[in-house]
C-alpha positions as CSV (number, residue, x, y, z in Angstrom):
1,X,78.4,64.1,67.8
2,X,80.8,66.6,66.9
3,X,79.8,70.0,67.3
4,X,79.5,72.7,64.0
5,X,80.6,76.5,63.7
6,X,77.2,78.0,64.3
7,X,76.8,76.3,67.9
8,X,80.4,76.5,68.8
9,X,79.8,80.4,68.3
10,X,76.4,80.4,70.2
11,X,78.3,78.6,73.1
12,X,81.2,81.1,72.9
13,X,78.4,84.4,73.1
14,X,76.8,82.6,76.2
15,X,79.6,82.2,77.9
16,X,80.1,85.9,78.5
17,X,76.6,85.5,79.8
18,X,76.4,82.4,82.0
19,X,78.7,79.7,83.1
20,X,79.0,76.3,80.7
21,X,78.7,72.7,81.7
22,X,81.7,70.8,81.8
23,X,80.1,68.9,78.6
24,X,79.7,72.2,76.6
25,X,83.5,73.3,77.8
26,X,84.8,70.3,76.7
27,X,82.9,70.0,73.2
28,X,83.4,73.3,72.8
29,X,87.4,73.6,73.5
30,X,87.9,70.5,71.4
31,X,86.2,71.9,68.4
32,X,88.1,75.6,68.8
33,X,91.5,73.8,68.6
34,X,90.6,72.2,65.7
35,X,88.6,75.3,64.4
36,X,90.8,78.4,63.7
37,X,87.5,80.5,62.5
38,X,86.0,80.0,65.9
39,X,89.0,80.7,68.0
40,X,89.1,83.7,66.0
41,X,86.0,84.4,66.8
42,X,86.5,83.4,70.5
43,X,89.4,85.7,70.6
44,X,87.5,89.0,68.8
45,X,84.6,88.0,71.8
46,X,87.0,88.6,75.0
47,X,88.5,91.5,72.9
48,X,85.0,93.1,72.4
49,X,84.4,92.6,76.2
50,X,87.4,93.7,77.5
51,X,87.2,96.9,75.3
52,X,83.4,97.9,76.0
53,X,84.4,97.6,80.2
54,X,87.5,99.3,79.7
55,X,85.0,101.9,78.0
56,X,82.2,101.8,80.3
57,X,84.9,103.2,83.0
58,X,85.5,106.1,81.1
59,X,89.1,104.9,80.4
60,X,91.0,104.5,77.0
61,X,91.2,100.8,75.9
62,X,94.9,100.0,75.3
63,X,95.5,97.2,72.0
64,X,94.7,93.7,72.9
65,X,96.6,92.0,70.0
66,X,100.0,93.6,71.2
67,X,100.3,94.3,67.6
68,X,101.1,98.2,66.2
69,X,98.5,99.8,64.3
């Protein structure tokens, strides 16, 4: 069964949380590079992590997208 939106995105918030089975890192990888919404989303996710650690040490978080804002 192919897998929807709304669980890829569940599977992509727990995996900052716990490690996925090889079954949910395949369904999910195959359903992120057909789905540009949820890589997206998978993207903003590390972005969002990276950011709140880099903030969490007190340090200034430097642009993730390599893009000028």
């Amino acid at each position: 069964m192919m897998m929807n939106c709304k669980q890829a995105t569940a599977l992509l918030s727990q995996q900052m949380d716990r490690p996925l089975t090889l079954r949910e890192r395949m369904s999910l990888r195959f359903h992120t590079m057909m789905c540009s919404g949820c890589s997206n989303f998978d993207d903003q996710m590390h972005d969002l992590r990276h950011i709140t650690r880099v903030y969490a040490k007190g340090e200034r978080p430097t642009n993730t997208d390599n893009k000028e804002h």
